[in-house]
N, C-alpha and C positions, 0 to 999 in steps of 0.2 A: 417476402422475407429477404433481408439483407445482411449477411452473417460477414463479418471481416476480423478475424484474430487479431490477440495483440502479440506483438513483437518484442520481446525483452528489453528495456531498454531505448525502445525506439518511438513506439503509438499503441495507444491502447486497444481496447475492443470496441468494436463501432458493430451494434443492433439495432436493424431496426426492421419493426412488424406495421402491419398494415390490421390492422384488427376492427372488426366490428362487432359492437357492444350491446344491447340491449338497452332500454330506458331500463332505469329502478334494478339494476345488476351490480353484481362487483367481481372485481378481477383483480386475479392477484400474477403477478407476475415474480418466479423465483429466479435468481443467476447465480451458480456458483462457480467461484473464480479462486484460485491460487497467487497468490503472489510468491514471486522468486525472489530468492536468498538474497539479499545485499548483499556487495561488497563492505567493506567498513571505510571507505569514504562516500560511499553513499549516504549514509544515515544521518538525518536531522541534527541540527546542536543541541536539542531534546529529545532523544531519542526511544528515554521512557514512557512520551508524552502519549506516543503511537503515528499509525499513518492514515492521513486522510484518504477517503476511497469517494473518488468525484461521485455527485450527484447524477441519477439521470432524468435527461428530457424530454419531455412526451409531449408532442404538438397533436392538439383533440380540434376534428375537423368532425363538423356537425353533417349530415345527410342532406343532402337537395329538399325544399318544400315545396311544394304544390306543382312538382311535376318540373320543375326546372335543373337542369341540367348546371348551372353555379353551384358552388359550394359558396357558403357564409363564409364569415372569417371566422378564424382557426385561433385555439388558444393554446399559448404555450405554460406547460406545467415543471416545475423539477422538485426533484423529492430532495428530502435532506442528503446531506453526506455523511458518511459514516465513517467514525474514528476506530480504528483496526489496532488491535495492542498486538504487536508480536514481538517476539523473544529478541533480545537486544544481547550482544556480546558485551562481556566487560572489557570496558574499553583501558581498563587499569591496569591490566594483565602485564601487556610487557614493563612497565614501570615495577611491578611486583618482583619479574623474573628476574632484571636487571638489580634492583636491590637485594634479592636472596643471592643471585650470584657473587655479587660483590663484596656481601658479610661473609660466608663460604671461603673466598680466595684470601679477605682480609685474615680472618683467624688460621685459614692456612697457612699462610704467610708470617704471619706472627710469631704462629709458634716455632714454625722451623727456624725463624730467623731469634728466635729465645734460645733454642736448644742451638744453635752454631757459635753465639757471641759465649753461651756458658761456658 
């Protein structure tokens, strides 16, 4: 077994097992992982679209036959990738605050400047 974290930012998580299977078996294999917060220039120019979560690779190397010591050739498999929705910020926000601010100041402004000219 080869367990290597990932690093924020930097490289992902790197697994990898050595497993021996059975004919006519199945195996399931679980990972659960977290992904950390973006920043808000990290995210996608579709950001509601979600974020891809790479496939993984599994190289199936068959057992020695008839007493030989070679392995066959080995075949490489990868599962799908998976599309991960998470929570997106509204990216409109400060456009919003800026506009409320500015009607705010403008009617403030207005009026006191009504009531000084009357």
């Amino acid at each position: 077994m080869y367990y290597r974290p990932a690093v924020d930012r930097h490289r992902g998580t790197h697994l990898e097992l050595l497993l021996e299977v059975p004919p006519a078996s199945t195996l399931t294999l679980t990972y659960d992982f977290e992904k950390s917060l973006l920043r808000y220039t990290e995210y996608p120019p579709d950001a509601n679209r979600g974020f891809d979560v790479a496939p993984a690779v599994m190289r199936l190397l068959s057992s020695p036959s008839n007493g030989s010591s070679l392995l066959r050739a080995s075949e490489y498999l990868r599962t799908t990738s998976l599309l991960l929705p998470l929570p997106t910020p509204d990216f409109s926000m400060p456009y919003n605050v800026i506009i409320l601010t500015s009607t705010v100041m403008a009617l403030a402004f207005g009026s006191i400047f009504n009531i000084l000219v009357r």
